[in-house]
N, C-alpha and C positions, 0 to 999 in steps of 0.2 A: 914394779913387781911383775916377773914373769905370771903368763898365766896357762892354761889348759882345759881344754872341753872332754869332760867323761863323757860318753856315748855309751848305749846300752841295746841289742837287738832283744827290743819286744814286742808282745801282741802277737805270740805266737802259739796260745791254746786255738785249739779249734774242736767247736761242738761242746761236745760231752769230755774232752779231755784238755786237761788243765798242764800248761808249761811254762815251769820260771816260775818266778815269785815277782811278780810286774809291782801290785803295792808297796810292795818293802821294799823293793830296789830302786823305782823312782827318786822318790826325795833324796836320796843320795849322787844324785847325776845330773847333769847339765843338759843333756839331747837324749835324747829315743830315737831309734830306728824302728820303727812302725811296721811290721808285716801287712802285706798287701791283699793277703787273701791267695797269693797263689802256689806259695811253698808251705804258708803257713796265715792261720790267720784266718777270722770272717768278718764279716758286716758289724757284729755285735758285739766283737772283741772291741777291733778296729776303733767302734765310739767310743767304749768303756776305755780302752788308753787314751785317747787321745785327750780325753773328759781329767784322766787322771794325771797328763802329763800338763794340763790347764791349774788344775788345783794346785799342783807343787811346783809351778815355775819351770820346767824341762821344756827346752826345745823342742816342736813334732818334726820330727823328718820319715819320708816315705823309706822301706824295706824292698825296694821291688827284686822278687827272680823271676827264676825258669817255671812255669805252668809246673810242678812236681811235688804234690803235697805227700808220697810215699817217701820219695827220695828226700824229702826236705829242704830242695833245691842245692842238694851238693854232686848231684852227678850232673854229668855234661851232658847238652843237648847241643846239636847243630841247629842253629838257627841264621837264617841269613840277618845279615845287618839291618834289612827294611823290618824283618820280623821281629827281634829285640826292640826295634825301637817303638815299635808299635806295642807290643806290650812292655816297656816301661812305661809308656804313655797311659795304656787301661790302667796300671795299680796306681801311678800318679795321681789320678784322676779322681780315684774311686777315695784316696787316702784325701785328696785335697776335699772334697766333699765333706766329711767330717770336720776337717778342719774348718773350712768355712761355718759348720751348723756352730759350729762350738765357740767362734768368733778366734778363732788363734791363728796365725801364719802357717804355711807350711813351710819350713826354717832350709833343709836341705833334702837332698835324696841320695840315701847309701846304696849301692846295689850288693842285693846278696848273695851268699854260698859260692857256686861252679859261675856264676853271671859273674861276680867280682872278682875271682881269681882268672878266669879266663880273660878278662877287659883287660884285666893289667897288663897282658902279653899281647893282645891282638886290638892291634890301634884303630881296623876297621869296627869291631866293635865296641871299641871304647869311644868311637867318632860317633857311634849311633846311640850310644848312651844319651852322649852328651848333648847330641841334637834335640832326643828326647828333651831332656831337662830344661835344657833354654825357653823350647819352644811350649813346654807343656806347666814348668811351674816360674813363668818370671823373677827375678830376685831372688829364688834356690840355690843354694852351696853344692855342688857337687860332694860329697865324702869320699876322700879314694886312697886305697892305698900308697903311702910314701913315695915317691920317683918311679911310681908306675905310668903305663901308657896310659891310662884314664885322665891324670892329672896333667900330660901333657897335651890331651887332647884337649880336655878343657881350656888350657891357657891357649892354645890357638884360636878357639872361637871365642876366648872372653869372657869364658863362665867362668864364675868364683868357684874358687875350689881349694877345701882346706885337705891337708897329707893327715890321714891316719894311721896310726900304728897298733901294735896289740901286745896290753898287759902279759898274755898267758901264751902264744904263739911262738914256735919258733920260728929264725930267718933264715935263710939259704944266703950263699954269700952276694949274689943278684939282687936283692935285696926283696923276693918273694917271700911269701910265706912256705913253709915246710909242709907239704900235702898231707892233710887229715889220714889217721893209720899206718902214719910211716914213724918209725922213732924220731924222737925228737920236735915230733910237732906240737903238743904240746905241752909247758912248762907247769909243772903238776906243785912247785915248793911255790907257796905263796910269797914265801920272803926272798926269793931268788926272783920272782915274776915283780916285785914292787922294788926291788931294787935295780933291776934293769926298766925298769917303768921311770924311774928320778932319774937315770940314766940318758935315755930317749929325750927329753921333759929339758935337763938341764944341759947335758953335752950334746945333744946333737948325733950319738951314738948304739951303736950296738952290735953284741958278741954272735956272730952266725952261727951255725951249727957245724961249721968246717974249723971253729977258732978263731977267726980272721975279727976283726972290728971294720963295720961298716957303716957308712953315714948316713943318716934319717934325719925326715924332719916330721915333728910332732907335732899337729895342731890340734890334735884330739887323740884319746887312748880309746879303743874300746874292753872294755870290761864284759863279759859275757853271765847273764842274770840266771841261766838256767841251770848252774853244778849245785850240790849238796850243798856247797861252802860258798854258795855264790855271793850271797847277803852280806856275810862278815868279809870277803875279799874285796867288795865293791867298799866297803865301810873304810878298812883298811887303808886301801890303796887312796884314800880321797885324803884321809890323817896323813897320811905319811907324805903326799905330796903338798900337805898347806904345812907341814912341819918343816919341810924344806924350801920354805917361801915360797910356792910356786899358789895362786890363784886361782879358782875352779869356778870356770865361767864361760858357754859356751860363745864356739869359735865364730 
């Protein structure tokens, strides 16, 4: 039986203010993406998921960005390559911590927002990601967008690394994601987003935003916890993918 890992970015309230629905979406997903504390995130969330993603069986993996908890880690920062990798190494660190108090693995590290869409294109810092990772969480998955340069930087030095794709996302025919506030980026019909999701999953494909069909490879979907409708889309998309034989069970 084919299978698939749901992935979910959370642990992303900070303080006094509350983002996502982290309990309810949990037990529906396979892996967490864990915020780091530096686009999103603290000390107190950080335990309180990690605590949560032990109870119901979910993978922890680290969330690390860009130092930007205004911007949310989606605007771009220059950062040189020794300095990314240095701070993926502090949210690593700070995430493995937790994990260790809690007795769980730290399973992989997804990088977020402007940090993962920029690695995909720029191989020096998808090199420094990954050095990162090796060196800072042993036996960690890298998570990286589909036949991007992260994914092949991983494979040169050896780190495991599974291709992720996105439920609700559109693709450029590169096989990038569609930059956030542009049309087309994201896919708003739930049954349009779940059927190119069993798409992805079972063909190996997907419809760009030029028309074209381009080839992907699926090892995890991620599902995003924090819209209006995020609860029943994450519910949704998990039925309709064991409906279609496929298995949910992280990668």
């Amino acid at each position: 039986m084919p299978h698939i890992d749901l992935n979910c970015d959370l642990g992303e309230s900070f303080g006094a203010y509350t983002i996502g629905m982290d309990e309810k979406v949990i037990p529906f997903i396979t892996s967490a993406n864990v915020a780091c504390g530096f686009h999103a995130g603290d000390p107190l969330v950080m335990q309180r998921t990690v605590a949560l993603c032990k109870q119901s069986g979910a993978a922890v993996g680290a969330h690390p960005g860009f130092p930007d908890l205004q911007g949310f880690g989606r605007r771009q920062m220059k950062l040189t390559p020794a300095e990314a990798k240095a701070c993926v190494q502090y949210q690593i660190g700070a995430l493995k911590a937790f994990c260790n108090a809690a007795g769980v693995p730290l399973h992989h590290v997804k990088p977020h927002g402007a940090l993962y869409n920029m690695a995909g294109k720029d191989r020096a810092l998808a090199d420094a990601i990954c050095a990162a990772v090796k060196e800072s969480a042993p036996g960690a998955v890298l998570l990286a967008l589909s036949g991007s340069e992260m994914v092949k930087a991983a494979q040169a030095i050896g780190l495991p690394v599974a291709n992720e794709v996105f439920a609700d996302r559109g693709y450029r025919p590169d096989g990038s994601l569609v930059p956030r506030g542009t049309p087309g980026a994201m896919i708003e019909d739930e049954d349009e987003a779940i059927a190119r999701v069993i798409r992805m999953v079972t063909e190996g494909k997907v419809t760009a935003n030029d028309g074209t069909d381009i080839a992907i490879q699926a090892d995890s979907v991620c599902v995003h916890g924090d819209g209006p409708k995020a609860l029943a889309f994450v519910e949704k998309i998990g039925a309709a993918l064991q409906a279609a034989g496929v298995e949910l069970k992280a990668f």
